[in-house]
Every structure is written in structure tokens, then in C-alpha cells.
N, C-alpha and C positions, 0 to 999 in steps of 0.2 A: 569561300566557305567560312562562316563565321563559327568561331568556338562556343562551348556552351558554357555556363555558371553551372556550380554547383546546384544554385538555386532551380535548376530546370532540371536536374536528373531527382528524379523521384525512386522508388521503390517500394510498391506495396504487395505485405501477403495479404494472404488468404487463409484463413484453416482448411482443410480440407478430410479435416477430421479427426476424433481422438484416440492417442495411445495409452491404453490401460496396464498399468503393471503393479507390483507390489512396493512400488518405491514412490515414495510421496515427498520426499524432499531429495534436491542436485547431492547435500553432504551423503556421503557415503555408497550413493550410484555407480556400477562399475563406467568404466571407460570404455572399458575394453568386451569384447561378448568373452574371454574365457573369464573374466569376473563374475558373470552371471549363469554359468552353467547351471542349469536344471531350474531355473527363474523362467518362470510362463509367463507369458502378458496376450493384449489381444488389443488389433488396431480395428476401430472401428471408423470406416470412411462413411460422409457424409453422402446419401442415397445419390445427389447429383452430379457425384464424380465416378459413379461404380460403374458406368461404359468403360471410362477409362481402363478401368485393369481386364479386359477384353482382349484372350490372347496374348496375357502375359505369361502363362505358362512358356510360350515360344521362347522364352529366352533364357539366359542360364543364370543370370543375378538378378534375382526375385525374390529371393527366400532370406 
């Protein structure tokens, strides 16, 4: 088995869609969700991923 180089592992994203909130710049964004209590946003996924969340309700970390 030969080793690999750096040169061979890749990793690329994707978007797969965007998340809207009232924060426009990382300074002053919470970290944390109790820094953002009562801050609404909305993710809006790209129409080719929306099988995807198909019976996500079934699970218990979704929200």
C-alpha cells in the first residue's frame, strides 16, 4: 500500500444554500444561540437538495 501526498487529498464544498439573518459582518455575531436569543433568520436551501430533508422531522436534532 502506498501512502498518499498531500497533493492528492483534495476537498471541495459545495453550497447548498443560503442562511439569512440580521448579521452582516463575523464582528459582533454571537457564538453562542443564548447570544442570539429572540434573532430570527431563515435558511433557504437550494431547490436540488430539498429531497434531502425528507423525513427529517424523524429525528431529534433538526431544529
Amino acid at each position: 500500500m502506498s501512502a498518499q501526498t498531500n497533493d492528492t487529498l483534495k476537498i471541495c464544498y459545495q453550497p447548498i444554500g443560503i442562511i439569512h439573518s440580521p448579521f452582516d459582518d463575523p464582528e459582533g455575531m454571537p457564538l453562542q444561540p443564548i447570544g442570539a436569543l429572540g434573532i430570527r433568520g431563515t435558511v433557504e436551501l437550494h431547490r436540488e437538495f430539498a429531497a434531502g430533508l425528507r423525513d427529517l422531522e424523524g429525528f431529534s436534532h433538526y431544529s
